[in-house]
C-alpha positions as CSV (number, residue, x, y, z in Angstrom):
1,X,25.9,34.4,-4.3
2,X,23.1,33.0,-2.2
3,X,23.9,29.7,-0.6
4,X,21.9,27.4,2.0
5,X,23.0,25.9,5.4
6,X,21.9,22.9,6.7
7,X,21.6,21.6,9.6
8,X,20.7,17.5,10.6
9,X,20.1,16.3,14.2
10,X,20.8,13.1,13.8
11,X,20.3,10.4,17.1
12,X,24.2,10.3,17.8
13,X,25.6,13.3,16.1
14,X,24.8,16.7,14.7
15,X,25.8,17.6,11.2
16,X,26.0,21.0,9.2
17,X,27.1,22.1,5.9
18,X,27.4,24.6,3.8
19,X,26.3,24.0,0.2
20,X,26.3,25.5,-3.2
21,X,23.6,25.6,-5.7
22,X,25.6,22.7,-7.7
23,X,25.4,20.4,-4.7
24,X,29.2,21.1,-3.8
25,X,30.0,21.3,-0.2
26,X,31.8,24.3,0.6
27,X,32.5,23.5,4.3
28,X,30.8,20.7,6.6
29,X,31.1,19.6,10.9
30,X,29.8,17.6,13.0
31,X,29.5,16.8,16.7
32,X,28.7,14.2,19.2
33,X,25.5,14.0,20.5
34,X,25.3,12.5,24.2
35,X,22.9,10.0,24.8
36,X,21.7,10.2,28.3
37,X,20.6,7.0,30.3
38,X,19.4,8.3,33.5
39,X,17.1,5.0,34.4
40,X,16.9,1.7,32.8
41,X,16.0,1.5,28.9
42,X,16.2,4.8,28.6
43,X,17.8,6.9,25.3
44,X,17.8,10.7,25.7
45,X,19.2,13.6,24.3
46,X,19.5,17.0,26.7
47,X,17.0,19.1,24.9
48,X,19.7,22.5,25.6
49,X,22.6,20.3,25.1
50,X,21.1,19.9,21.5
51,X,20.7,23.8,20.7
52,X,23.9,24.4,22.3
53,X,25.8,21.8,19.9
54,X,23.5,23.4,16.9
55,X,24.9,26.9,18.1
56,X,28.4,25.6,18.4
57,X,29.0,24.1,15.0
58,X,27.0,26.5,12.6
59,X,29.1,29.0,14.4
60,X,32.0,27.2,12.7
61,X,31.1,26.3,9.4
62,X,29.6,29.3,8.2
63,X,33.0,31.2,8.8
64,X,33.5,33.2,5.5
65,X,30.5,32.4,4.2
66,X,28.4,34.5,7.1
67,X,27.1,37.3,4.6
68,X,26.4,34.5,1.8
69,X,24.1,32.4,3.7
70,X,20.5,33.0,3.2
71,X,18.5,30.2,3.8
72,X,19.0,27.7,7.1
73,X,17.3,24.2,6.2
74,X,16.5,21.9,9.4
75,X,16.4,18.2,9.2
76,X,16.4,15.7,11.7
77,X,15.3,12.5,13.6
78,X,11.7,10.6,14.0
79,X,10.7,9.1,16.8
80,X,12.0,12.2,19.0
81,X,9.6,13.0,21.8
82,X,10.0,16.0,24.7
83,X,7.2,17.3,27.1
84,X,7.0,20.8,27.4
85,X,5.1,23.0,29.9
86,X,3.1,26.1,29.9
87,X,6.3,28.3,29.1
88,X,7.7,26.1,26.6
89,X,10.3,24.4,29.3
90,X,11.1,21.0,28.5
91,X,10.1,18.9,31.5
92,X,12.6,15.6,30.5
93,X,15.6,14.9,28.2
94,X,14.4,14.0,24.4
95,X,13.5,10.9,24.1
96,X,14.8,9.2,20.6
97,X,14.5,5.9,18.5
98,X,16.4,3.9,21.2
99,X,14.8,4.7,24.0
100,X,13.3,1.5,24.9
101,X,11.1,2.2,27.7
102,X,7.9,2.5,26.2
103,X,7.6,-1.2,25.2
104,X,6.7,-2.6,28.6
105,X,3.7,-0.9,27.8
106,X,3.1,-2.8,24.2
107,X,1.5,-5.9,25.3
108,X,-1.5,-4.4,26.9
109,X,-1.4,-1.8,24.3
110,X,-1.6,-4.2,21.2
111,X,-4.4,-6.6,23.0
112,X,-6.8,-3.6,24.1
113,X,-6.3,-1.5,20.7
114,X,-7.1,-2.5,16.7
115,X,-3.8,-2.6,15.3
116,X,-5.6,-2.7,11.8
117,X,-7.3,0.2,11.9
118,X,-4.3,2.2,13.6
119,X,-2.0,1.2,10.7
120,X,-4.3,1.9,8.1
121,X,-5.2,5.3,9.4
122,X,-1.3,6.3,10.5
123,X,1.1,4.1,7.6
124,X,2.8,3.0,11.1
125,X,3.2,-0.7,12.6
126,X,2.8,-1.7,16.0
127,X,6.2,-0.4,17.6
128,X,7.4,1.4,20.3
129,X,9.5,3.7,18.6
130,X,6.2,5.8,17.7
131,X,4.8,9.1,20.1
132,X,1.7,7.0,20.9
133,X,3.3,4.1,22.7
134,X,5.6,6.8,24.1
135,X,2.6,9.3,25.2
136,X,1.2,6.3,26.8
137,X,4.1,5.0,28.7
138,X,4.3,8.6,30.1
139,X,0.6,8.7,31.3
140,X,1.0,5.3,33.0
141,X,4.9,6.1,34.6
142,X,5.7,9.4,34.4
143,X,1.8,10.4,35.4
144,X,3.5,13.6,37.1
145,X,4.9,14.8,34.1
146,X,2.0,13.9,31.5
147,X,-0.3,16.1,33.8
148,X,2.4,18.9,34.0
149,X,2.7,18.9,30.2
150,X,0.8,21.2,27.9
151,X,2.9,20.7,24.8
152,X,4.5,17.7,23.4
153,X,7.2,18.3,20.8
154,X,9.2,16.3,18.2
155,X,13.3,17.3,18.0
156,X,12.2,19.5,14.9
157,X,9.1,21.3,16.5
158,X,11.4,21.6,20.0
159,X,14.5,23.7,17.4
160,X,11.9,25.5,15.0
161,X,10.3,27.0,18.4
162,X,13.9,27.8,19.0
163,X,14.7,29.7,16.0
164,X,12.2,31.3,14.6
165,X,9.1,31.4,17.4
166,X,7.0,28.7,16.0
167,X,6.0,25.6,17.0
168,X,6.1,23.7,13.6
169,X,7.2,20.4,12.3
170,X,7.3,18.7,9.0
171,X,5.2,16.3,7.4
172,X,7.1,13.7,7.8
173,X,8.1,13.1,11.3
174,X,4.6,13.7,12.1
175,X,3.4,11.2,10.0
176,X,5.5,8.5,11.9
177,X,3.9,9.6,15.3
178,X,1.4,7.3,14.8
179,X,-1.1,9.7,15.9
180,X,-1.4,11.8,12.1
181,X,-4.1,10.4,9.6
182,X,-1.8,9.8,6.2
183,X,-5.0,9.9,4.0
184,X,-6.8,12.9,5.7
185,X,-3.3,15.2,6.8
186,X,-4.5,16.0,10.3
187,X,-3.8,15.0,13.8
188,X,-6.5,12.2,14.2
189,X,-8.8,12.4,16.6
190,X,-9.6,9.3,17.3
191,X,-5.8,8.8,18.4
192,X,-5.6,11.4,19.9
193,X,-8.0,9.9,22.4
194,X,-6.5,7.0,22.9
195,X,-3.7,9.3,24.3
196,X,-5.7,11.4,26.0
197,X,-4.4,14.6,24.8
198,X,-5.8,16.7,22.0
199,X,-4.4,18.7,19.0
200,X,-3.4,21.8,20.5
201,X,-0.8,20.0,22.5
202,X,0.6,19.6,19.1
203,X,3.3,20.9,16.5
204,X,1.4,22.2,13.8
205,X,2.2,20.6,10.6
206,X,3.7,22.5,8.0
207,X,4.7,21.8,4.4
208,X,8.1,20.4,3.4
209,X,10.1,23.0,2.3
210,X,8.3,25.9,3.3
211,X,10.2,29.0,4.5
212,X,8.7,29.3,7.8
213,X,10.0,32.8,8.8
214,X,13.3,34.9,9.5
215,X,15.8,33.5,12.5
216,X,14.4,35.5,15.5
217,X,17.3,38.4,16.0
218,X,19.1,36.9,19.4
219,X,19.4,33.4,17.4
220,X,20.8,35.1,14.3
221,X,23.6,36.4,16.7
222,X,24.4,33.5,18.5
223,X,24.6,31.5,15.1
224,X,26.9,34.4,13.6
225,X,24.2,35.0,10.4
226,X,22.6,37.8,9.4
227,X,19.6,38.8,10.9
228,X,18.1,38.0,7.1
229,X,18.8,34.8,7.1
230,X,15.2,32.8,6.6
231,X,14.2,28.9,7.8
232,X,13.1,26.1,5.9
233,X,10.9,23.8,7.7
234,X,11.9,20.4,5.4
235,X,11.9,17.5,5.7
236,X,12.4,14.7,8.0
237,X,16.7,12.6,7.6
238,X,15.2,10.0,6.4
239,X,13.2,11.8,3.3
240,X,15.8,14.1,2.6
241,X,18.0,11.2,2.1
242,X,15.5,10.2,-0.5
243,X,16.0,13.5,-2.3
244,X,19.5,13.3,-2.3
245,X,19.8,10.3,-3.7
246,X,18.0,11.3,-6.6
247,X,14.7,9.5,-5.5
248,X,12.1,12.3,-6.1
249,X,9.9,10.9,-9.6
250,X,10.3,7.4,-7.6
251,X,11.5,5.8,-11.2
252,X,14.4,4.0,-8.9
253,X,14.4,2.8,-5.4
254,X,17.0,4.3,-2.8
255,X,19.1,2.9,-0.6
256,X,21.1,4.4,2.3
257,X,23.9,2.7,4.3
258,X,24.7,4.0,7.3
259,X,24.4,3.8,11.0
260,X,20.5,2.4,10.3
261,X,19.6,1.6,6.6
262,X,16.5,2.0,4.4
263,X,15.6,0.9,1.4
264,X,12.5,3.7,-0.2
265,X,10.9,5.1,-3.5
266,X,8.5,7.7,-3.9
267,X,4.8,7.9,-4.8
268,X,2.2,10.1,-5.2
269,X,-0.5,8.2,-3.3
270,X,-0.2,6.2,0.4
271,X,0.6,2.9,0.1
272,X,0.0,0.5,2.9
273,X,0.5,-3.0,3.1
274,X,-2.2,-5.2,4.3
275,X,-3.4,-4.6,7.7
276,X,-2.9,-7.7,9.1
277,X,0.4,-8.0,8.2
278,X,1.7,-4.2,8.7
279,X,5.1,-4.1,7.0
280,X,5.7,-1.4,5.1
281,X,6.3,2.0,6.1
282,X,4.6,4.9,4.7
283,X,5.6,8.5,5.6
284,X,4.4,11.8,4.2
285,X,6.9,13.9,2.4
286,X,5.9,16.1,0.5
287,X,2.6,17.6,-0.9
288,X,1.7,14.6,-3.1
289,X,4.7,12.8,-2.1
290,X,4.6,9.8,-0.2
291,X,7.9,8.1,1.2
292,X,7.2,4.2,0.8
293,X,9.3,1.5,1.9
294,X,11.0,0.5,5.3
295,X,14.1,1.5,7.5
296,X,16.2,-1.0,9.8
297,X,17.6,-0.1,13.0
298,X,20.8,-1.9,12.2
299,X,23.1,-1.5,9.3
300,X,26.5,0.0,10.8
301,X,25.4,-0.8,14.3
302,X,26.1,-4.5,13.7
303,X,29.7,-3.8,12.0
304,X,30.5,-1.5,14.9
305,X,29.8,-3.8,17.1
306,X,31.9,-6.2,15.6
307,X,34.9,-4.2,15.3
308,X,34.6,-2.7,18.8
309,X,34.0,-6.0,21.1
310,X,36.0,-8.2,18.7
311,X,38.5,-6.2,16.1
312,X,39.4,-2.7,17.7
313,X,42.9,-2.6,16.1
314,X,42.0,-3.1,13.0
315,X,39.6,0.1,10.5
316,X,36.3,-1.1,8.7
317,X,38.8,-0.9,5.8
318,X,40.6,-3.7,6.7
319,X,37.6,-6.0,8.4
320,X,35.4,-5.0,4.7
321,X,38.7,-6.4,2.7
322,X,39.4,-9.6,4.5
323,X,35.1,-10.3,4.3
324,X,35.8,-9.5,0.6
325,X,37.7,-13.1,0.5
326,X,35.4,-15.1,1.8
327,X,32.9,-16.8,-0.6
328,X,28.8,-15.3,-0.7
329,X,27.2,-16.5,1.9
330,X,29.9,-16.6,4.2
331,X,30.5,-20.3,4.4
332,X,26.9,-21.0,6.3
333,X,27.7,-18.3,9.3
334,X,24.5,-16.3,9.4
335,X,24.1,-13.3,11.0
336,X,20.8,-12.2,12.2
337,X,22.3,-8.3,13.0
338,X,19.4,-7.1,15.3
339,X,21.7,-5.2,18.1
340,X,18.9,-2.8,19.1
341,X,15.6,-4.5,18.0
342,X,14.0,-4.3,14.3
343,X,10.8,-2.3,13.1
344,X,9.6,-5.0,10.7
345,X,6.9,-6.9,13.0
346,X,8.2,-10.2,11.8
347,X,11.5,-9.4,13.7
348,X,9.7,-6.8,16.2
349,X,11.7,-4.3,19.1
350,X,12.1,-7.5,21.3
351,X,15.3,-9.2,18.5
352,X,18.8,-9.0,19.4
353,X,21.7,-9.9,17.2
354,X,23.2,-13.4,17.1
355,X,24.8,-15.9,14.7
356,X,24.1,-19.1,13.3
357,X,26.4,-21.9,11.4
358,X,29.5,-21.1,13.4
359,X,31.9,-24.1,12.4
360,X,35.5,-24.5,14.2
361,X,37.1,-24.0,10.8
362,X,35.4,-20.4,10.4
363,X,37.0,-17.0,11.2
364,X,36.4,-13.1,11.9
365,X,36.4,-12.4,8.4
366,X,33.1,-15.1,8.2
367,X,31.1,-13.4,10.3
368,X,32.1,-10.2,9.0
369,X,30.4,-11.0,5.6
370,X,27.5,-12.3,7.7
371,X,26.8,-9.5,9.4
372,X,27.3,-7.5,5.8
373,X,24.9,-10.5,4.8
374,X,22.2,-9.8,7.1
375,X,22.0,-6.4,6.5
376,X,21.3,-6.9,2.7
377,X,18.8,-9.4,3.3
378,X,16.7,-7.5,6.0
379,X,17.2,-4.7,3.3
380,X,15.4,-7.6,0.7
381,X,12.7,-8.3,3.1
382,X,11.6,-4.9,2.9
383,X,12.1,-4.5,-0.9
384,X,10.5,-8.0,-1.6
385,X,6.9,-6.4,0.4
386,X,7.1,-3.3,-1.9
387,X,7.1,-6.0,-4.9
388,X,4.2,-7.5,-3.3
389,X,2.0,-3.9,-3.5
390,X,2.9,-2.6,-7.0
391,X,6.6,-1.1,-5.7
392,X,8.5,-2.1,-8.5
393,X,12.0,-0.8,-9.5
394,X,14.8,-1.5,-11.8
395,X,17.8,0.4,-10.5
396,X,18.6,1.4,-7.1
397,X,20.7,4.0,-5.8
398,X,22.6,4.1,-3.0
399,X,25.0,5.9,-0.5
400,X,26.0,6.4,2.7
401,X,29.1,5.4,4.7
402,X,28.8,1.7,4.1
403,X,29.1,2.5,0.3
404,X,32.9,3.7,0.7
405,X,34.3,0.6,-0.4
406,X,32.8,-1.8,-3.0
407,X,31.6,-4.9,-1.7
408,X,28.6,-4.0,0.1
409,X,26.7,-2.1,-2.6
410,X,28.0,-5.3,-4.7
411,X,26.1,-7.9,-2.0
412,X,23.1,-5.6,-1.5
413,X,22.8,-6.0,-5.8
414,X,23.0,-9.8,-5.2
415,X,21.0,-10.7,-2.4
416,X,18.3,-8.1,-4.7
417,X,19.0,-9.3,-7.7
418,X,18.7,-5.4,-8.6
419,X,21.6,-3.1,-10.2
420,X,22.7,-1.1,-7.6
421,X,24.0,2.4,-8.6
422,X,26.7,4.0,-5.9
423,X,25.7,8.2,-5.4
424,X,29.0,9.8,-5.1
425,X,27.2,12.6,-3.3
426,X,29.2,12.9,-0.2
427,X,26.6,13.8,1.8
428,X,23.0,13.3,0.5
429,X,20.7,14.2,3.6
430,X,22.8,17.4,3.4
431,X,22.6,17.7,-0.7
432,X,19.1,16.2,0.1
433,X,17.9,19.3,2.4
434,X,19.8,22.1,0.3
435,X,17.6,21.2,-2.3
436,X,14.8,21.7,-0.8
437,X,15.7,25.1,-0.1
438,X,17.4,26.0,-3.7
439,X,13.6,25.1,-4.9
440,X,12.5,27.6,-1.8
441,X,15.0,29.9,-3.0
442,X,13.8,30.0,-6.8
443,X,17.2,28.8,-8.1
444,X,15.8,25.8,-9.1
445,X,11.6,25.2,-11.0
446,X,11.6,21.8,-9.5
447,X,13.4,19.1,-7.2
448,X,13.6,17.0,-10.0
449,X,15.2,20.3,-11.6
450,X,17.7,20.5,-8.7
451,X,18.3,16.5,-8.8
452,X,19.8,16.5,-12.2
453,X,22.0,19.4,-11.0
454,X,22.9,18.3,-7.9
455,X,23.1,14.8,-7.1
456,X,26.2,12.6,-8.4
457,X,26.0,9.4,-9.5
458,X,29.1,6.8,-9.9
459,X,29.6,3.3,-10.2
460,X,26.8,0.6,-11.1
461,X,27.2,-2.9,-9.6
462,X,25.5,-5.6,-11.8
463,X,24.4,-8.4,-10.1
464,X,26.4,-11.5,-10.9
465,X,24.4,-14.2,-12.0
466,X,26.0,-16.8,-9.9
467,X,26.1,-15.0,-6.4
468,X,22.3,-14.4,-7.2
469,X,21.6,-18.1,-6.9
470,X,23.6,-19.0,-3.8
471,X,22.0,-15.3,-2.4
472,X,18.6,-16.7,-3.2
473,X,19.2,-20.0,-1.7
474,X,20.5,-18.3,1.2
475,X,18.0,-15.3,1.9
476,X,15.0,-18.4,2.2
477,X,17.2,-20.2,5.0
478,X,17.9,-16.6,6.6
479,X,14.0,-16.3,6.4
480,X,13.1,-19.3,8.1
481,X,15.6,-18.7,10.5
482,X,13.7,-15.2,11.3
483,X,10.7,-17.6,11.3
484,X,12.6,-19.5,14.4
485,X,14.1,-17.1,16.2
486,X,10.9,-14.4,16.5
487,X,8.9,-16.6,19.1
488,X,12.1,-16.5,21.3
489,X,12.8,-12.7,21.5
490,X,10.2,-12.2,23.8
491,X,10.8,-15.0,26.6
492,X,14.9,-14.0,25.9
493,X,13.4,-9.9,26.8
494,X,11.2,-11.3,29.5
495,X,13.8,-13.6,31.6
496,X,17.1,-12.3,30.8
497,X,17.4,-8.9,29.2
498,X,18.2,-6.5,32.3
């Protein structure tokens, strides 16, 4: 029986499973990632330290299934940025999503440039996260490098020239480079220029999906597969997420919970908000397919925190039950959960986490819910601007490791005043990918096809009619509070973030 390995380099991990055509996972791993930090703000990943893991735990979970695999889909990060030389070499570490370097070069950026017209040509908001602030950054710091550099790759482009020889990414972690024109599907020029490189410096942009080619022979041995054994480009985490959550017609929105959290639907044109106000998302997926919506930085960040500075005897088990007491809306305590900075432009790269209502007569388990709080109404924010340009939904679906126990799918259906349906797919970038390549394979006519086959659905939370009205109360206070607090970020950045 044929069956498809996938591989996802995610920002502090890499993942890898083996999955059958009923989206059953036969075997799955993962390892650690090491973020480097070699000067201040920086957030990288050893580009060979990366292949190496990728060697290391395919190498493991394909045991007994070696002569059964025959398709290897890639996933990954966006945001990912190496400088390669003539020869292919990478000249730095991979720089990821937190790498925070690039915004001291924001300010000048967004006064010289039209932020407008760059977010209506790219779908991508002014933030640093994106290859143009980063492409710029390296010009004006790293000058050496950006003149020793003759290719500059993405983490997908970086592994695909790996295994199979060619320089290739997907759709959509080009399209949040903030150099690739959404509308006319090519690097744009006029970007480009801006960053003073040009297109051949470029992955070439393939198809999501696609088989690009066989594993070149040495790869195939160090991975343990047969020399048959054929790539699929895919897609980007994010929008392989979408597909396994059962997002492909875009008839529900989809919601993962995990490290960072998004809240998405598909359509089959670009949507972009307004251009003066630049809060949506939009991504390429797929040919036809857009990915619409928003992701936040901090989701399980927030809750980590919490339980590592503040709780570290007790499991998220435990902290989740003992928020589960405390009344919606945690009696006042707001948490604003913005640990790393946010990618909305109303909270911008500059926010930090704090909380607001502490009384004496509140507890941990208070600003446990918060933090749970804040997630689901960043979460709304997003959702309520897809409202506002035709986005609307009546169901969503949702997974990830925050969905493990009940009440946070049950607060995200509040604060939304949205059912909320749990996936009981147990790992849906995986499930996500596979399906992908069970389409690739023939197995499947359709993803919508391998969907209903492969993607498991559970539990539906209702929203309760009178958490919805204290929710609704509260989510205006936690906006005005964003309101407050945005002006500040960047004098607290300026004068006392070292």
């Amino acid at each position: 029986m044929s069956l498809v390995l996938v591989i996802d380099v995610g920002t502090t991990n890499i993942k890898a499973g083996v999955v059958g055509r009923e989206g059953d996972l036969l075997a799955q791993a993962s390892k650690n990632l090491q973020v480097h930090r070699p000067e201040k703000g920086a957030a990288e990943h050893d580009p060979e330290e990366v292949f190496s893991a990728l060697s290391a735990i395919t190498r493991r979970v394909v045991e007994g299934y070696e002569e059964e695999v025959e398709v290897l889909g890639l996933t990954g990060y966006q945001f990912g940025f190496l400088p390669l030389d003539s020869e292919g070499k990478p000249l730095s570490g991979i720089m990821t999503l937190m790498d925070e370097r690039p915004k001291s070069v924001m300010p000048e950026f967004q006064k010289r440039e039209d932020l407008g017209e760059i977010y209506e040509r790219t779908g991508c908001p002014p933030l640093f996260s994106y290859l143009l602030p980063k492409l710029i950054w390296l010009k004006e710091k790293k000058t050496d490098v950006f003149d020793e550099s003759e290719y500059f790759a993405d983490v997908k482009s970086f592994l695909t020239r790996k295994l199979v020889g060619d320089f290739v990414t997907d759709p959509g972690i080009a399209s949040s480079s903030q150099l690739f024109n959404i509308k006319d599907f090519t690097w744009d020029d006029k970007l480009l220029e801006i960053a003073e490189i040009n297109t051949e410096q470029l992955p070439e942009v393939g198809t999501g999906g696609e088989i690009l080619g066989k594993l070149r022979p040495e790869v195939a041995d160090e991975l343990n597969l047969k020399k048959e054994v054929k790539v699929a480009l895919g897609v980007y985490d994010g929008g392989a997420m979408v597909l396994g959550l059962g997002g492909v017609e875009g008839r529900d929105g989809v919601c993962n919970l995990g490290t960072t959290a998004m809240i998405r639907t598909c359509s089959d044109r670009p949507i972009i908000d307004d251009p003066d106000k630049r809060r949506l998302q939009t991504y390429s997926l797929l040919p036809g397919k857009w990915a619409i919506g928003g992701a936040i930085n901090n989701s399980g960040v927030g809750l980590r925190w919490f339980r590592d500075n503040l709780l570290s005897s007790q499991s998220y088990e435990d902290i989740i039950a003992a928020a589960a007491e405390v009344e919606p809306v945690s009696g006042g305590v707001f948490s604003l959960p913005y640990f790393t900075g946010e990618r909305d432009p109303r909270i911008g790269n500059m926010a930090s986490g704090s909380f607001f209502g502490l009384k004496d007569y509140h507890g941990k388990e208070h600003m446990a819910r918060a933090i749970l709080e804040g997630v689901g109404y960043s979460l709304n924010f997003v959702r309520e601007v897809m409202t506002e340009n035709g986005m609307e939904f009546t169901r969503i679906r949702i997974g990830g490791a925050g969905t493990r126990t009940d009440l946070w799918p049950q607060i995200i259906a509040d604060v939304t005043d949205v059912p909320v349906q749990k996936t009981l797919t147990e790992d849906t970038t995986l499930i996500g990918e596979a399906m992908l390549a069970y389409k690739a394979l023939g197995v499947y006519n359709s993803l919508q096809e391998a969907s209903d086959n492969m993607v498991v659905t559970g539990e539906t939370f209702l929203p309760d009619e009178k958490n919805v009205a204290e929710y609704q109360k509260g989510f205006q206070f936690f906006k005005k509070l964003i309101e407050s607090f945005s002006g500040l970020y960047p004098l607290h950045d300026r004068e006392f973030v070292r």
